[in-house]
C-alpha positions as CSV (number, residue, x, y, z in Angstrom):
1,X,21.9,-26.3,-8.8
2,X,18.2,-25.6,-7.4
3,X,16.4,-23.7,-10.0
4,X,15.6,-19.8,-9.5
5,X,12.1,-18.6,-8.7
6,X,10.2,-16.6,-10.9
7,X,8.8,-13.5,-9.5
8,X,6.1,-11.6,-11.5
9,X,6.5,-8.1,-9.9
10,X,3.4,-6.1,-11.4
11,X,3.0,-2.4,-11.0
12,X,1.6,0.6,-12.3
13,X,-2.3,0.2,-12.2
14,X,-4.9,2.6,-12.7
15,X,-4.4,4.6,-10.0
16,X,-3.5,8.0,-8.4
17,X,-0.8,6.6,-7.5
18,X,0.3,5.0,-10.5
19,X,3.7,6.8,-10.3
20,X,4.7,5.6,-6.4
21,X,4.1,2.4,-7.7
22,X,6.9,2.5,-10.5
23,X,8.8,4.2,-7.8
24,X,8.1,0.8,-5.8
25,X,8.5,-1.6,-8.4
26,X,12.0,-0.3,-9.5
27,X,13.5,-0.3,-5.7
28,X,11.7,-3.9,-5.0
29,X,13.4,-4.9,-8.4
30,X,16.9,-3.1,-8.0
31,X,17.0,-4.8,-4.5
32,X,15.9,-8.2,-4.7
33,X,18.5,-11.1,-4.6
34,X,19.1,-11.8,-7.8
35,X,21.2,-15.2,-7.1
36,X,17.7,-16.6,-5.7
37,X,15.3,-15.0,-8.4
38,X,14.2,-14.1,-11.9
39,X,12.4,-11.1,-12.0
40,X,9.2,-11.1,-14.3
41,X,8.1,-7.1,-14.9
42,X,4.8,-7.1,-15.9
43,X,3.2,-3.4,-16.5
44,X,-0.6,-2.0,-16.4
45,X,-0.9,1.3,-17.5
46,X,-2.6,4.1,-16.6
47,X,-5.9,2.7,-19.2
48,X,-5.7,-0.6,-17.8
49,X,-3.5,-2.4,-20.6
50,X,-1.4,-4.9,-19.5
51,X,2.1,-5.1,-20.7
52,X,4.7,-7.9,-20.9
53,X,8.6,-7.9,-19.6
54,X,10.0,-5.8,-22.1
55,X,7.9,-3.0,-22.7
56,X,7.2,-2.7,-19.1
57,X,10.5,-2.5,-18.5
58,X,10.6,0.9,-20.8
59,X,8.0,2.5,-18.0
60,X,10.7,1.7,-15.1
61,X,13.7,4.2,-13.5
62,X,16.5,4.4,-15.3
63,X,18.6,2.3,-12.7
64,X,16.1,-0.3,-12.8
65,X,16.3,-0.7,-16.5
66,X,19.8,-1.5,-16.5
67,X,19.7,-4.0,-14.0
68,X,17.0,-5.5,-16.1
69,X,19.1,-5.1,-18.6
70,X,22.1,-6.9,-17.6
71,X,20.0,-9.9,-16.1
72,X,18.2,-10.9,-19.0
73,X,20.7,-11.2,-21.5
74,X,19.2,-12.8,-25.0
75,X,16.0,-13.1,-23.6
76,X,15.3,-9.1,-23.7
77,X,13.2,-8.6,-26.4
78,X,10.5,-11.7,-25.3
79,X,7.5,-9.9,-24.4
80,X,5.5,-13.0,-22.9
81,X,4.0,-13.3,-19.7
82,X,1.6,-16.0,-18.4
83,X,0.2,-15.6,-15.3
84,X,-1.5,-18.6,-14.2
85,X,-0.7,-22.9,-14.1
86,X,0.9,-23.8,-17.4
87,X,-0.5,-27.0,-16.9
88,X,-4.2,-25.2,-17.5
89,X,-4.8,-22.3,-20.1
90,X,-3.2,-19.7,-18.6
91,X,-5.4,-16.9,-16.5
92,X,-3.5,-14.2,-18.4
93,X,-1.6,-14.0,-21.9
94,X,-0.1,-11.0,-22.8
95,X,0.8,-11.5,-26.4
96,X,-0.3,-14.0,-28.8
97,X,2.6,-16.6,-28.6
98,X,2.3,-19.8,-28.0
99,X,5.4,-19.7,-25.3
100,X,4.0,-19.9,-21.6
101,X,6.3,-18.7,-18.8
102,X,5.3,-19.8,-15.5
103,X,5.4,-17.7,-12.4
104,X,6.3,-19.1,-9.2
105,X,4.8,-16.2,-7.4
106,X,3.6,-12.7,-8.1
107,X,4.7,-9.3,-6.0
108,X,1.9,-7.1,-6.9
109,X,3.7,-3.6,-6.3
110,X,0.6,-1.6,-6.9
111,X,-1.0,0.9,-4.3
112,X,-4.4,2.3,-4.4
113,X,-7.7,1.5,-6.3
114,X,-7.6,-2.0,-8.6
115,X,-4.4,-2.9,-6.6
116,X,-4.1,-2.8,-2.8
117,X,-8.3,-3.1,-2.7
118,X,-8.6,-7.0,-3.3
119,X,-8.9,-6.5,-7.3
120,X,-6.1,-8.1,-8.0
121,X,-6.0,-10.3,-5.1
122,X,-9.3,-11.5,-5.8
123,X,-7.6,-12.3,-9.9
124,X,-4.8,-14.1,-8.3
125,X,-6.7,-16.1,-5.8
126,X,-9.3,-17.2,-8.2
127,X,-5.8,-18.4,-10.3
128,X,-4.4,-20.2,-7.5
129,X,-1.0,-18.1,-8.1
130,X,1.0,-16.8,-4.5
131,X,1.3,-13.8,-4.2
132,X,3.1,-11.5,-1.6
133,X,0.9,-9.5,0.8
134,X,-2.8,-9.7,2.1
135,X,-5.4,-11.4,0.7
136,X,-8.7,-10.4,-1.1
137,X,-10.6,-9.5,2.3
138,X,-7.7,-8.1,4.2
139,X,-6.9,-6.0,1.2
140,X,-10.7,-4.1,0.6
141,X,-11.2,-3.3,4.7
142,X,-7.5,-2.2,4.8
143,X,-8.5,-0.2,1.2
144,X,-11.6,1.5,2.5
145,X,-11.0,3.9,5.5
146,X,-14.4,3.6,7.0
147,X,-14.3,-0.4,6.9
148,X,-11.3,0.1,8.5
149,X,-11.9,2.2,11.5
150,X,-15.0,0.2,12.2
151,X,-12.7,-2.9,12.4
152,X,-10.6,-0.8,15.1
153,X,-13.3,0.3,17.0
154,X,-14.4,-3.4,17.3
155,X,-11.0,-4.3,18.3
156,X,-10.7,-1.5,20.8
157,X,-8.3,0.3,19.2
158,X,-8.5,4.7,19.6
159,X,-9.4,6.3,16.6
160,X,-10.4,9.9,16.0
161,X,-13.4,11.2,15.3
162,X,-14.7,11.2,11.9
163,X,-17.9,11.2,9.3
164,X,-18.3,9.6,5.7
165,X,-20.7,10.5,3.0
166,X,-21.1,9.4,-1.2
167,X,-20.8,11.7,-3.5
168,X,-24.2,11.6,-4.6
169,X,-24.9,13.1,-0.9
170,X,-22.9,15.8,-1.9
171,X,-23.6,16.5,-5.4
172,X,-27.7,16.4,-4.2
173,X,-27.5,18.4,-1.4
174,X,-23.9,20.1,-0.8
175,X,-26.0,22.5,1.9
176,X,-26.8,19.7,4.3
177,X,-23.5,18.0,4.1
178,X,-21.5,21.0,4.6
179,X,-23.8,21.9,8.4
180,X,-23.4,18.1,9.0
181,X,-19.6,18.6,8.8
182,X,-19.6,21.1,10.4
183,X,-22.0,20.0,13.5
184,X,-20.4,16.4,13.7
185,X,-16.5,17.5,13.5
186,X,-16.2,20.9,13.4
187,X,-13.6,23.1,11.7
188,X,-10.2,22.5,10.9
189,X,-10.7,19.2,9.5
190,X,-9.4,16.8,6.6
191,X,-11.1,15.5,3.9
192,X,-9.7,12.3,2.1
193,X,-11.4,9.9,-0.6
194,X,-12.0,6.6,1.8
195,X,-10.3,4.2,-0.9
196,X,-6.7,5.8,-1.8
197,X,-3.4,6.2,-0.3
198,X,-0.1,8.5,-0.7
199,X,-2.5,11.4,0.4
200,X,-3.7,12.1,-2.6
201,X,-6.8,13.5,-3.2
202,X,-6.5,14.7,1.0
203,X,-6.9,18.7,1.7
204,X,-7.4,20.7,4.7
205,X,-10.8,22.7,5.6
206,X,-11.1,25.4,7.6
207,X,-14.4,26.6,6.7
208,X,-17.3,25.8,4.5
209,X,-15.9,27.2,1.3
210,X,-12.9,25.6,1.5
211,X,-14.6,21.9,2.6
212,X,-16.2,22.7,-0.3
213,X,-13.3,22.5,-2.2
214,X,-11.5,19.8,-0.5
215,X,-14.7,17.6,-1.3
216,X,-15.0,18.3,-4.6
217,X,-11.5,17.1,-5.1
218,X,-11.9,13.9,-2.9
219,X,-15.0,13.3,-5.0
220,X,-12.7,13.3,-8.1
221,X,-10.7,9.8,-6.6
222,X,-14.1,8.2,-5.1
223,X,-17.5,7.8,-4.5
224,X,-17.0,7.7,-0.8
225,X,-15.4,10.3,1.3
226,X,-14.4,10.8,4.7
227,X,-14.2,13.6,7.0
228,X,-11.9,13.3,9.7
229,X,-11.1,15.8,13.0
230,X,-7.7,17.8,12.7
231,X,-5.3,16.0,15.6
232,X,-2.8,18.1,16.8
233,X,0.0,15.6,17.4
234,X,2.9,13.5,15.9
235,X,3.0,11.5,13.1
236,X,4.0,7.9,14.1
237,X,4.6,4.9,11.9
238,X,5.1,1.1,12.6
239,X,6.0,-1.3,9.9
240,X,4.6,-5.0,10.1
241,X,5.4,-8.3,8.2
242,X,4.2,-12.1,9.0
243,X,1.1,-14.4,9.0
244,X,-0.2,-16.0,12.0
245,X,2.5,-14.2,14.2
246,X,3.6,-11.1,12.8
247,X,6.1,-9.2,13.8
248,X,6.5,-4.9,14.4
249,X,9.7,-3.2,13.6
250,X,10.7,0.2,15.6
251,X,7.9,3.0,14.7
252,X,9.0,6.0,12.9
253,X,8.2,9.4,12.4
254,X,7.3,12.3,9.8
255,X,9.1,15.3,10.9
256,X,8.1,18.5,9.2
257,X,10.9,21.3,9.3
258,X,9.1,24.1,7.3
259,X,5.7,26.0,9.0
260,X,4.9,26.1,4.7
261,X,4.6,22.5,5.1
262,X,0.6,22.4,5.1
263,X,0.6,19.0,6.0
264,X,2.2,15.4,5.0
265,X,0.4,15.4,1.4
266,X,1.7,13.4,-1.4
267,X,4.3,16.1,-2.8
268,X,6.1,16.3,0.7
269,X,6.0,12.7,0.8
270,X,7.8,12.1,-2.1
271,X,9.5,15.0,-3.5
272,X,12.7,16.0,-1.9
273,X,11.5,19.6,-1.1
274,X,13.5,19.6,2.1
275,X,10.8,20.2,4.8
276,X,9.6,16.7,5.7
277,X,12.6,14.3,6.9
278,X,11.3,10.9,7.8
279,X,13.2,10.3,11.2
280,X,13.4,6.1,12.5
281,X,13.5,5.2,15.0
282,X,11.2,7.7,16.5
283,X,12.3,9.8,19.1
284,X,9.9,8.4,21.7
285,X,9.9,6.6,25.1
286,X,10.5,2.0,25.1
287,X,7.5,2.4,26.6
288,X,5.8,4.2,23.8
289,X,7.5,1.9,21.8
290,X,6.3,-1.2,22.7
291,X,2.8,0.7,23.2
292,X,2.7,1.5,19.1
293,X,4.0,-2.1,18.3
294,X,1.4,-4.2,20.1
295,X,-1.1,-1.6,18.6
296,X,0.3,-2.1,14.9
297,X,0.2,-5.8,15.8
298,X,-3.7,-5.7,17.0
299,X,-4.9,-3.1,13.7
300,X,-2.9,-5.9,11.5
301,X,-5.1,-9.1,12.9
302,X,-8.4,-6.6,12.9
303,X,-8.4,-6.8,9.5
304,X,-6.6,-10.1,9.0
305,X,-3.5,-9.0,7.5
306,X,-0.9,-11.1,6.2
307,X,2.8,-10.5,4.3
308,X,3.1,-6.7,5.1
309,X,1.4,-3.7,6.2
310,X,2.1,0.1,7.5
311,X,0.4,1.4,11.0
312,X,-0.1,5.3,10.9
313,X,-0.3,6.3,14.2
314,X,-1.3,10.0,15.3
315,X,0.7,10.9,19.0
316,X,-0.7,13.6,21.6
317,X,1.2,16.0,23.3
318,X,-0.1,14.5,26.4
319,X,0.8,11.2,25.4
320,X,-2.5,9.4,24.2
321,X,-1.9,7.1,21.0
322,X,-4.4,7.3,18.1
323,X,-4.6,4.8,14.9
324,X,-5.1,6.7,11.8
325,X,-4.6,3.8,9.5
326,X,-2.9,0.5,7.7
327,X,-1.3,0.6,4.8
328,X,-1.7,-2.9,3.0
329,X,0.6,-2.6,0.2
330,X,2.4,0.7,1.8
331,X,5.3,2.7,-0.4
332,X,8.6,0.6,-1.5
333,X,10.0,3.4,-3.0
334,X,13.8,5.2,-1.4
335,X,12.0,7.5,0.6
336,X,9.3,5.8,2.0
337,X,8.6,4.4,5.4
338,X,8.3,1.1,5.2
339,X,11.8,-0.5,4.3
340,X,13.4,2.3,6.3
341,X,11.6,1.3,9.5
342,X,13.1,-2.4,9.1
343,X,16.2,-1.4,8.0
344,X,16.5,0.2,11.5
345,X,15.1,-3.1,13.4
346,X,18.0,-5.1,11.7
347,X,16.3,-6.6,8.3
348,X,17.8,-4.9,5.4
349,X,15.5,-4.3,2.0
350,X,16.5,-7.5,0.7
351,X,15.7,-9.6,3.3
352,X,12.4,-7.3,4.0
353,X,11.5,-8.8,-0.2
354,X,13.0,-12.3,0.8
355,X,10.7,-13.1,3.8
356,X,7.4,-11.2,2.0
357,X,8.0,-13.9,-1.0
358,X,8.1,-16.8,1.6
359,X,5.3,-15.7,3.6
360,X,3.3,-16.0,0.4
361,X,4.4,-19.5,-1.1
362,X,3.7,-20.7,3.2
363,X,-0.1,-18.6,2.6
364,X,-0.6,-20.2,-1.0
365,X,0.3,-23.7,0.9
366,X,-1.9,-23.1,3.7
367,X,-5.1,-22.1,1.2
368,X,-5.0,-25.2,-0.4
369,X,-5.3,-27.4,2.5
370,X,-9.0,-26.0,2.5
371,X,-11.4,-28.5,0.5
372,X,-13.1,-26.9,-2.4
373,X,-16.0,-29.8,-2.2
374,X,-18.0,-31.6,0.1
């Protein structure tokens, strides 16, 4: 009987969006096929301390614990995780054993800073350890908002019209920035830190005193922060998976049912307050369709994606498309977009996790064809 592969699903991280990602983790874990893999949880908290199988099991849902539970029989109070060739010294020990668990591959279920911007793809490269989703490069443009829209515009995609300054602008001269805002993009607008996700840390202005606000809270998740024009329009999202050839599934959409609903921030998108419902497929033309796939498909390649990603599109009343942004390692969790909008195009959650692990064992293959030496 062929031996199972041994997955090292990390999440956590330190992030603002440390909590999504134990959302993640637990419905990546609950869901994967456990007659074709072990599942390796490996924890880093919100300090930074890494955590082997059994105490990060303690920081997962309930649910998830008890599948844990049941699948690792006698082996539940090891807390040993290697990450890296057993053969060498290891990259990573987590205790101070002398046991060495290999790990066949490694889901790195972690969104935002030191997680989807190349951090840890950059550890896990430099280990020569697959892992499922883009790599190092793909990871930081797709991480940092104004790396990413330049990438559009070079690919000739629409985007809207936005400004970026450093915190140091504002904290040195909040006077200047606030008429440059307001010159360049004008009021309403949103401000957003450029390198986080789950809109957190994103507010609405409508004036000076409250961009005042809305960058002084953006300034709390990062050094750089984007303004961006207010779009009147829908909220359209398209799922992607592959390499070379990667593939879209139906888009989706954010529907907001309550006028209270400021916007889509991180508490409508996951609490279960009622007045966002996320609606696949999208209630749109096969036209349109096709229109927001081929576009998810050219913002992927722009930045040289690879396992999975998440399109946010913004629609028009009068029908014109806009790309907001990719999502590089977008939300796993039961009400998030991604395994809902392939659930619609025919691939179930499981299959969604089965294809991301072998599009990273055929990416870890491919990488070491290239020569290290001359």
């Amino acid at each position: 009987m062929k031996n199972k592969l041994r997955v090292g699903v990390i999440f956590g991280g330190r992030s603002g969006e440390h909590e999504v990602s134990v959302r993640s983790a637990g419905a990546v874990i609950e869901a994967i096929d456990k007659s074709k893999y072990e599942v390796v949880p490996i924890a880093i908290t919100k300090q930074g301390n890494w955590l082997g199988p059994a105490s990060a099991a303690e920081l997962l849902p309930a649910t998830t614990q008890r599948v844990l539970s049941k699948l690792s029989a006698g082996n539940s109070k090891q807390d040993v995780a290697i990450i890296g060739d057993p053969s060498r010294s290891g990259l990573i020990r987590l205790d101070g054993e002398a046991r060495r668990e290999r790990l066949d591959v490694v889901f790195p279920v972690l969104h935002g800073t030191f997680g989807e911007d190349g951090t840890i793809q950059g550890l896990l490269e430099m280990a020569a350890i697959p892992f499922v989703g883009c790599g190092t490069l793909a990871s930081a443009c797709g991480m940092d908002k104004v790396t990413m829209k330049a990438l559009f515009k070079e690919a000739g995609l629409p985007i809207c019209r936005h400004s970026w300054l450093l915190r140091s602008d504002w904290e040195s001269n909040q006077a200047k920035v606030a008429r440059s805002v307001a010159r360049e993009i004008g009021f309403p607008c949103f401000v957003k830190p450029a390198n986080l996700g789950s809109s957190v840390g994103v507010s609405k202005a409508t004036d000076k005193a409250s961009l005042a606000q809305a960058i002084d809270l953006a300034a709390r998740y990062d050094r750089k922060i984007m303004v961006e024009e207010l779009v009147a329009g829908r909220e359209i999202e398209c799922a992607v998976m592959g390499k070379d050839e990667p593939r879209a599934s139906l888009p989706g959409e954010y529907v907001i049912h309550e006028e209270s609903a400021r916007f889509l921030d991180y508490t409508e998108k996951y609490s279960s307050t009622g007045n966002v419902e996320f609606i696949v497929p999208a209630k749109i033309s096969q036209a349109k369709v096709k229109q927001i796939q081929q576009m998810a498909v050219t913002a992927y390649k722009a930045i040289d994606a690879s396992g999975l990603s998440r399109v946010d599109f913004f629609l028009k009343p009068g029908g014109e498309l806009l790309v907001n942004e990719i999502n590089t390692l977008p939300g796993l969790t039961d009400v998030s977009g991604f395994p809902k909008m392939w659930s619609a195009t025919g691939v179930p959650f499981p299959r969604v996790i089965d294809q991301l692990i072998r599009f990273a064992l055929e990416r870890h293959r491919e990488r070491a064809r290239n020569e290290t030496s001359i």
